[in-house]
N, C-alpha and C positions, 0 to 999 in steps of 0.2 A: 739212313737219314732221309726224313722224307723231304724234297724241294718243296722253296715257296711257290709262287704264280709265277714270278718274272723266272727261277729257274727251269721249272716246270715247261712254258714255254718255249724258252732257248733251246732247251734241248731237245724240244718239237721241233723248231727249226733245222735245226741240226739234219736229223730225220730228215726234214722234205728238203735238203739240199743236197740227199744218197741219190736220189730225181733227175737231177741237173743233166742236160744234155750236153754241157759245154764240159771237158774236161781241163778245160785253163784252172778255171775254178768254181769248185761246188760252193755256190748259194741256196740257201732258202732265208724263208719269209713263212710270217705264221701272223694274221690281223685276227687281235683278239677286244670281244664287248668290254664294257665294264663289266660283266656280268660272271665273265670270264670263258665263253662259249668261241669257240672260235668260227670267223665269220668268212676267211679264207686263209687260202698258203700258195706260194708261187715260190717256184725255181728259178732259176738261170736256164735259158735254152730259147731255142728258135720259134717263129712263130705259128701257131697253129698251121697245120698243113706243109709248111716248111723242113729242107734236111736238118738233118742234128748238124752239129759241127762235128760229132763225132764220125758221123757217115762221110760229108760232104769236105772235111777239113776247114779250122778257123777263116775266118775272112779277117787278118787284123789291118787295125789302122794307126797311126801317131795319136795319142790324145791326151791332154797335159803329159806329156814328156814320156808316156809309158803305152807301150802297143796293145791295144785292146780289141778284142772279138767285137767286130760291129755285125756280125748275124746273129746275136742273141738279145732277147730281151732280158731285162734285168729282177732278181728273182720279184722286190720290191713291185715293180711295176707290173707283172702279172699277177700279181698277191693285189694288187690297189684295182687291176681291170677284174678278177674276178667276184670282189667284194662290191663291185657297183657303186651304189651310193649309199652302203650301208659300212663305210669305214667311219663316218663323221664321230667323233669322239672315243676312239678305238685306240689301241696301242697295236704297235708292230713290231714285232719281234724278229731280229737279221742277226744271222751269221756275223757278218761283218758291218761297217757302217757305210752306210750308202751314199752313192754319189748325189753328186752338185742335183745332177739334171733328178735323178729320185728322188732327194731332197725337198726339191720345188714340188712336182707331184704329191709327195704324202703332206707338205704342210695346205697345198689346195686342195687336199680330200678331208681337209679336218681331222687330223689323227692327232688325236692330243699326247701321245707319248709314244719315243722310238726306244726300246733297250735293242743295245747290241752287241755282242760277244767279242769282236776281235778289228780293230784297225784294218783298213787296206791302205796299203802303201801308197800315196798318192798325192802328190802335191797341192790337192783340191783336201785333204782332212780336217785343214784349219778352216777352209772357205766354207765347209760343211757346218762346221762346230760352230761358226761365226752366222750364218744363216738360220741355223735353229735358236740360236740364243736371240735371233731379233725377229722370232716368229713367237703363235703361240702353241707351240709343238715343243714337248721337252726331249730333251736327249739323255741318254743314259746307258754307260760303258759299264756293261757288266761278264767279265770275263768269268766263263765255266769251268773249273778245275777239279771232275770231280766224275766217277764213272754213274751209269745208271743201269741196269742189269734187268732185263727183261726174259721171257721164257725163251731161252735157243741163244740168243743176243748179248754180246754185251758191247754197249755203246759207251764210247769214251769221248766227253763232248769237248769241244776244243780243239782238237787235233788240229794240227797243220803240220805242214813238212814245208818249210822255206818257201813259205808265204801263199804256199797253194794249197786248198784244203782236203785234206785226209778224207778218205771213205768214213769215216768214222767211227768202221767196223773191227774192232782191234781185236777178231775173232770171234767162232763161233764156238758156244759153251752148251754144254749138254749136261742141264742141269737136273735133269733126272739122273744122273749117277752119285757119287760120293756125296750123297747126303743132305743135296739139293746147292751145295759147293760150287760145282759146276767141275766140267773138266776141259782146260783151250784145246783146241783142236784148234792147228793154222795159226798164222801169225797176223 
């Protein structure tokens, strides 16, 4: 089945959240034209020049009621600093759906639509939901349930294991064999 754009992209996303330096949780971000080109993508992780969390171990802090990695930037937010000023009426395309403080960022960069795959857990979801309904940025929950099979790869988008995001890599298939089938190797 071939994906539309909006799945097309998520599952881009997906991809540039295998990136992520922070292993709390794999994020990406994927800012695409109307045109449909993509204009950037940003992970989760630290900031240029900076350890990973993975090298240096998390920095967490309290923040609405849940401990979070404050040495990372958020994938959202490196996806909005590498596109400059050229997100203005762009869509963004997220793993999950983005906090309060990205929120405010993608609707002052002019992104006129956010789709994104999966909830994060957080007492800030509705303050989110509630903030884009009184902007003019649209919001848009669109949950991936459904594999996409690439040469070597087969990428299963959505994964999560209890709330933390899956490699997404749910093996490796060597589809040159049985008849272009694939065969798993690894789990």
């Amino acid at each position: 089945m071939r994906p539309n754009w909006d799945q097309y992209f998520l599952m881009l996303a997906h991809v540039v959240a295998t990136r992520a330096t922070c292993d709390r949780k794999h994020v990406g971000a994927v800012i695409v034209d109307p045109d449909h080109r993509i204009v950037a993508t940003g992970y989760n992780g630290s900031a240029a020049g900076m350890e990973h969390c993975d090298d240096a171990g998390h920095e967490l802090k309290e923040i609405d009621g849940r401990m979070s990695c404050v040495r990372t930037l958020h994938a959202e937010s490196n996806a909005l600093d590498y596109a400059g000023g050229r997100a203005k009426c762009c869509t963004l395309y997220c793993t999950v759906i983005p906090c309060y403080d990205c929120a405010k960022r993608i609707v002052n960069a002019g992104i006129a639509r956010v789709v994104y795959a999966e909830y994060y857990e957080s007492r800030n979801t509705q303050l989110v939901a509630d903030y884009f309904r009184g902007s003019s940025t649209g919001l848009w929950h669109m949950p991936l349930r459904f594999e996409m099979r690439l040469p070597l790869l087969c990428i299963r988008a959505g994964c999560s294991n209890e709330g933390r995001y899956d490699s997404g890599f749910c093996g490796l298939h060597d589809i040159a064999e049985n008849d272009g089938r694939g065969t798993k190797h690894g789990g």
